[in-house]
C-alpha positions as YAML, in Angstrom:
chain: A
units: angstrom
residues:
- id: 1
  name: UNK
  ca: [0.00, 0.00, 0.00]
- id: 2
  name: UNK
  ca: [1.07, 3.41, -0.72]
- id: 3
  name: UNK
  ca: [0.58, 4.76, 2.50]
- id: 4
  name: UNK
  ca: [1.94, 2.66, 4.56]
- id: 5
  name: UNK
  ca: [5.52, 3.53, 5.09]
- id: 6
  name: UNK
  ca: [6.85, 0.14, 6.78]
- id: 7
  name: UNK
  ca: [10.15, 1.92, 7.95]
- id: 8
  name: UNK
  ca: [7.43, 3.58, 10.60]
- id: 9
  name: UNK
  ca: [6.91, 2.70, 13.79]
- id: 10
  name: UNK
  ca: [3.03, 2.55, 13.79]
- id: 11
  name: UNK
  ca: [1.24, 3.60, 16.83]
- id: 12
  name: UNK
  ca: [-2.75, 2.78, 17.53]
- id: 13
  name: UNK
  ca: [-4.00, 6.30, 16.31]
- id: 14
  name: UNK
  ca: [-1.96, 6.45, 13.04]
- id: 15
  name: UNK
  ca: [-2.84, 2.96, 11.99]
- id: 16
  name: UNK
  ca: [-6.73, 4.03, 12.93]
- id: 17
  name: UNK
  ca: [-6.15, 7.71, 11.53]
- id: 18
  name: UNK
  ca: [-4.84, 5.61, 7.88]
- id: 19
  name: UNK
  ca: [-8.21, 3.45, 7.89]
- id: 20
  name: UNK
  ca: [-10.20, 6.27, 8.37]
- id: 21
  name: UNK
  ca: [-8.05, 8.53, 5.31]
- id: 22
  name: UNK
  ca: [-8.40, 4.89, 3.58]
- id: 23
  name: UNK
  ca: [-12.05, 4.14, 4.32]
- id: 24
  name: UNK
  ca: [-13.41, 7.17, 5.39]
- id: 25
  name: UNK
  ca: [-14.40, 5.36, 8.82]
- id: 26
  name: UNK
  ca: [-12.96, 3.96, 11.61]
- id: 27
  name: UNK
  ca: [-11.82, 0.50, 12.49]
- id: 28
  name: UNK
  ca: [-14.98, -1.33, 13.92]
- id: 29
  name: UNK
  ca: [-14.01, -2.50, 17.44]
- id: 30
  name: UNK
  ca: [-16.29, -4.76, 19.21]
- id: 31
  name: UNK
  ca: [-14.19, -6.54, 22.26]
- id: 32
  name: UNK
  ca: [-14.70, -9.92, 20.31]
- id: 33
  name: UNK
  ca: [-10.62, -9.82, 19.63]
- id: 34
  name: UNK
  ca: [-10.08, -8.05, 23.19]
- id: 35
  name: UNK
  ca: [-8.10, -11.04, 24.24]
- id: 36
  name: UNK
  ca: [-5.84, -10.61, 21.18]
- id: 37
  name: UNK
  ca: [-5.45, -6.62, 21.82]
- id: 38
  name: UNK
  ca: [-1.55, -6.63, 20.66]
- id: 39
  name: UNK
  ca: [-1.84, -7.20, 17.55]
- id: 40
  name: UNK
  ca: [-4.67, -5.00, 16.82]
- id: 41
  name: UNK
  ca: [-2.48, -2.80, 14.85]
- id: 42
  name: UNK
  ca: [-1.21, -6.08, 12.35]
- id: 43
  name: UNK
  ca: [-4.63, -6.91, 12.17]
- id: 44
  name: UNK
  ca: [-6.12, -3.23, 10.94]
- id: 45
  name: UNK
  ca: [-2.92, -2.90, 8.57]
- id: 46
  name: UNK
  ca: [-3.76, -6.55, 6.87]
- id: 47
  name: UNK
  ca: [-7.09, -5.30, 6.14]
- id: 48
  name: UNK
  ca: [-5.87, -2.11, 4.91]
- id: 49
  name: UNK
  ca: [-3.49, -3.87, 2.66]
- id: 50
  name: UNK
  ca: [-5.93, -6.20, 1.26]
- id: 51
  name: UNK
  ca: [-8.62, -3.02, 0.80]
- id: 52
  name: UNK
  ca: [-11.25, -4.43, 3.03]
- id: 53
  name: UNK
  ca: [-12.81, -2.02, 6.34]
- id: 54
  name: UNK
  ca: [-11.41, -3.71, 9.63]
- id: 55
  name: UNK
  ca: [-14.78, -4.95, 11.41]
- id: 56
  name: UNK
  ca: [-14.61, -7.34, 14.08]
- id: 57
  name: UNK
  ca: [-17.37, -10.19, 14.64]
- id: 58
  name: UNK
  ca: [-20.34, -9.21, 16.95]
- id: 59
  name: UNK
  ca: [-19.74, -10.02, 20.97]
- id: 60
  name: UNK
  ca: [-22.07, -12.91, 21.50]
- id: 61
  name: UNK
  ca: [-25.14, -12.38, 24.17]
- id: 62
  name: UNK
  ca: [-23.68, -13.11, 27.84]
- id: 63
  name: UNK
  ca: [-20.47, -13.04, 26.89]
- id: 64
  name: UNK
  ca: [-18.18, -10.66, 29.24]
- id: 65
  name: UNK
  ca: [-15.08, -8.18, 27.30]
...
């Protein structure tokens, strides 16, 4: 991707600042990944690189984040 400068060191905001100048929204962050929180930013950046909105799965009913 063009605007992603991998000699960067990437923090939270810039990775969710490029999906929103990418997207024109932000990430979509439910708590169903919460367990998997450090690698949020790998996660948003694959789905920037293959052109698809970062939107994580629906929390189940009952479930606790």
């Amino acid at each position: 991707m063009d605007n992603l400068d991998e000699k960067k060191i990437w923090s939270e905001q810039d990775i969710i600042d490029l999906h929103v100048k990418t997207f024109g929204v932000e990430p979509v962050v439910t708590g169903a990944m919460v367990w998997e929180s450090d690698t949020f930013i790998d996660r948003v950046i694959d789905a920037i690189n293959k052109g698809e909105p970062y939107v994580e799965n629906k929390v189940p009913k009952g479930v606790v984040t």
